[in-house]
N, C-alpha and C positions, 0 to 999 in steps of 0.2 A: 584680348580685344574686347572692346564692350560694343557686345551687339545693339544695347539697347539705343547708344547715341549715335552708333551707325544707322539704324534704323530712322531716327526721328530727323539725321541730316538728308538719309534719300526723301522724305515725305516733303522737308521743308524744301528742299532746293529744284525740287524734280518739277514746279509749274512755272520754275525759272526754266529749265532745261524748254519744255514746252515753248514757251515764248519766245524761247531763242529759235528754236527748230521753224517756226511760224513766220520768224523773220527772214529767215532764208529762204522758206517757199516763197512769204512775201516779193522778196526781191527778184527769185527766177521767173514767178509769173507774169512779175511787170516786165522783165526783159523777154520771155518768150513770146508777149503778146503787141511787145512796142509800147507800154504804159507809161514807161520812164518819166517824158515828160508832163504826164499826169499827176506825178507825184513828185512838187519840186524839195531840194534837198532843206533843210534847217538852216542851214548857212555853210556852204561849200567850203567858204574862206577856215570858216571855224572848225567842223568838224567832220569835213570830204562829202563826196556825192550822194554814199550811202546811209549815210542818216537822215531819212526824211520826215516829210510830215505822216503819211500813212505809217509807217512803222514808229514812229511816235503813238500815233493813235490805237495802232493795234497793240502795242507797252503796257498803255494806259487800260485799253479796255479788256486786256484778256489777265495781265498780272493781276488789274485791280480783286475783280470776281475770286483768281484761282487764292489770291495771298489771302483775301476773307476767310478762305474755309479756315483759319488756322486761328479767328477768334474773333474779329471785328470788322466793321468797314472801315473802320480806323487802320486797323494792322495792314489791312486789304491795300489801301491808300499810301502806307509806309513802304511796304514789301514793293508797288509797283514804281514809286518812285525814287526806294534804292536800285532795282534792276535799271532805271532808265539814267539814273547819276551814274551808273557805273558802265552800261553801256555806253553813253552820248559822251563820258568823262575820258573813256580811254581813246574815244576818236579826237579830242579836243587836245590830247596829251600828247598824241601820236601826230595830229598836224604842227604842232608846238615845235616841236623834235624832228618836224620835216622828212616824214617816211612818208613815202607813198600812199596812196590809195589803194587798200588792200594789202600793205606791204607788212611783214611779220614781226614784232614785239612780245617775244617769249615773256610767259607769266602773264603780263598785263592782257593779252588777246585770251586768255583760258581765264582768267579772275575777276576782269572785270567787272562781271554781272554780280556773282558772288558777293566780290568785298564793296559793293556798292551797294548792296542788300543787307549787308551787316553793317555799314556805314551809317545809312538811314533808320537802323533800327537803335543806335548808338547813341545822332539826332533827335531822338523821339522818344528818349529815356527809354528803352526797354534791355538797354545793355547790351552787352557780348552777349553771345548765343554759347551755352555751354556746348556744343557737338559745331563749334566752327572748325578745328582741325579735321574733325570726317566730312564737312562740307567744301572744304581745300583740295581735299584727299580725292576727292568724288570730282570732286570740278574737274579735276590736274588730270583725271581720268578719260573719263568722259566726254568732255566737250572735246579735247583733238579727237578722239574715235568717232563722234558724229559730225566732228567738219570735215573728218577725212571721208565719212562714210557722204558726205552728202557730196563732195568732191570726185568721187570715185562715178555717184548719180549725176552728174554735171550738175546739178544746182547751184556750184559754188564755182568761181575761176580758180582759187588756189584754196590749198588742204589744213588751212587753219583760218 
């Protein structure tokens, strides 16, 4: 195993992880405090109820900063707008296909952020990310064990 490309996929992927976790709280405190329609969605039709404008905003403003640390406000800028292609991409995919609101799409619901993050950096000429298999690998991990953990917290209606 090579630790060292395990290593630089937890560093790269991990303030996607953050952003994700952020989006959840996001959405439990708008419904615990009745905010909902405070924040109306992006377009219902296109990409369901939970894609709104504040968690766009918070996409934007928390990926852009964390994806900097990794070299530019340029990269900063790619990294937050592959997370949001890859986020808002699989609700748009997933309304297309006519599942439900919240309803389960194995792989695309665990990868989206991911291969949306490496999509945009694809877009932006910086290539494939050589430790994208240990960034797959982490994802496929990871993200169901903190939807289920956030699910077990009630934060979330269902465990992915």
């Amino acid at each position: 195993m090579n630790y060292a490309a395990l290593y630089q996929a937890v560093i790269f992927i991990s303030p996607a992880y953050i952003v994700n976790a952020a989006l959840m709280l996001l959405w439990f405190i708008e419904g615990r405090y009745g905010l909902k329609d405070a924040d109306p969605p992006l377009s219902a039709r296109m990409f369901g109820d939970h894609r709104t404008v504040a968690g766009v905003a918070l996409i934007v403003y928390a990926a852009w900063p964390i994806g900097t640390y990794f070299g530019s406000l340029l990269v900063g800028a790619v990294y937050s707008c592959g997370f949001l292609l890859g986020h808002v991409g699989s609700s748009y995919l997933k309304r297309r296909l006519h599942y439900k609101p919240g309803g389960r799409m194995l792989l695309v619901d665990q990868l989206d952020f991911a291969l949306g993050i490496q999509a945009a950096y694809i877009i932006a000429g910086y290539g494939v990310l050589p430790y994208l298999p240990e960034v797959l690998a982490l994802t496929l991990v990871i993200h169901p064990a903190a939807d289920y953990a956030a699910y077990r917290l009630r934060v979330k209606e269902v465990p992915w």
